[in-house]
N, C-alpha and C positions, 0 to 999 in steps of 0.2 A: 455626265454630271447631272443625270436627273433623277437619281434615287432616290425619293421625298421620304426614305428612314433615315434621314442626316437627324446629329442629338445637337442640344445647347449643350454648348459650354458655359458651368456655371462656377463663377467667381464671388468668393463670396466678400464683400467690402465694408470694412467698419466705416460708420459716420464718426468723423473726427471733428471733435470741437473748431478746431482752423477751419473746418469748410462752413461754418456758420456764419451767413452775413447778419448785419442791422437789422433784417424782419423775421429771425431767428430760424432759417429754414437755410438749405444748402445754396450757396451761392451757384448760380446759373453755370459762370465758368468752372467753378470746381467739379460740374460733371463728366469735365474733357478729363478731367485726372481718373475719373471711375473708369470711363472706356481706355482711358490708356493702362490704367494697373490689370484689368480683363483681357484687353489685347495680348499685352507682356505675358504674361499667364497660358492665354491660347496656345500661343505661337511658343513657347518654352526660350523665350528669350532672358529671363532670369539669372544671372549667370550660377544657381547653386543648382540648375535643372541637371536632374539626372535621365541619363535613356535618351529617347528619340530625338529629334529635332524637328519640330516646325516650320514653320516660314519662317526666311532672313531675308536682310536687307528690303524692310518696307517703309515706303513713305505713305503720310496721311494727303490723300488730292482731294475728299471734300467731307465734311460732316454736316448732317442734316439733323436737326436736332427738335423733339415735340416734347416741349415741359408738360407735363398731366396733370401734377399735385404736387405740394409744397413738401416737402420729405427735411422732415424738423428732426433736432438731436436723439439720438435712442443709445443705447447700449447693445440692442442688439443688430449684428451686421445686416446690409440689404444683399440681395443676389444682381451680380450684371452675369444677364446671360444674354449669349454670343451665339448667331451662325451665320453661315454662309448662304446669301441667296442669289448671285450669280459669279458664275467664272468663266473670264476670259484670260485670252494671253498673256497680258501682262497686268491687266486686274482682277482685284475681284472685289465686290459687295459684303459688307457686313451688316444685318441687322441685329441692334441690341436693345434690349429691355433691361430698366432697374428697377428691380421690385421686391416685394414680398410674398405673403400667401395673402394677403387681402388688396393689394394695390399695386399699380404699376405707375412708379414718376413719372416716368422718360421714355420713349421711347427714341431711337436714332439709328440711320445708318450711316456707311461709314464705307468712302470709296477706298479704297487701296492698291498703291502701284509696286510690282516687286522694282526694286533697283539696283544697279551694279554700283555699289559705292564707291569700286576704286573707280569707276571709270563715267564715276557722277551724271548718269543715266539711267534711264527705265529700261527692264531686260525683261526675258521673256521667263513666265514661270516653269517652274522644271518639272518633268515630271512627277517626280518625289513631292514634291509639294504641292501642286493638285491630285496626288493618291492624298496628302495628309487633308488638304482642306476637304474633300470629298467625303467624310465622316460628318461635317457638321455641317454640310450640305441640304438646306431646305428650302425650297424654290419658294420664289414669294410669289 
């Protein structure tokens, strides 16, 4: 997993009037919902996904999160782009950017553990699924 041609995954996220708090700019926690609708997206967890499959059964073990700039109401959508900067057995590292073509909010990463959810524990990732995350594989 050290092929530094891994791509972003790029999701593109309308700012919705809800995510607007009192100093008219996106409320701090409404950014866990951008990486979560990017993640959902990555991983083809969607249930209208058609084709491959992604990663399943993952839990969030930490988010590290750097506000940049205040990212106020627009019309038009910002980008959360996604990859992967490290992988191990049963984790792996997300870093993500929300941005446009002149700014960058947020940046964050974002630990992740695969889980067996019948058996409500951390399992080990399968191959398939480090062939899949190893496309958007870019070493930090």
């Amino acid at each position: 997993m050290t092929d530094p041609s891994g791509i972003r995954h790029v999701f593109q996220r309308p700012v919705r009037f809800a995510d607007i708090d009192a100093f008219h700019h996106v409320n701090n926690v409404r950014f866990l919902d951008y990486l979560e609708d990017a993640r959902l997206a990555m991983f083809h967890v969607e249930p209208h996904h058609d084709g491959e499959r992604g990663v399943h059964g993952l839990v969030v073990a930490r988010h590290e999160i750097e506000y940049r700039r205040p990212l106020e109401f627009r019309h038009d959508p910002v980008r959360v782009e996604s990859w992967v900067t490290e992988v191990r057995p049963v984790r792996f590292t997300l870093a993500h950017e929300v941005r446009d073509d002149e700014h960058v909010y947020l940046s964050a990463r974002s630990v992740m553990v695969a889980y067996d959810l019948e058996n409500t524990r951390p399992r080990r990732l399968t191959d398939d699924e480090r062939e899949y995350l190893s496309r958007f594989h870019i070493p930090a």
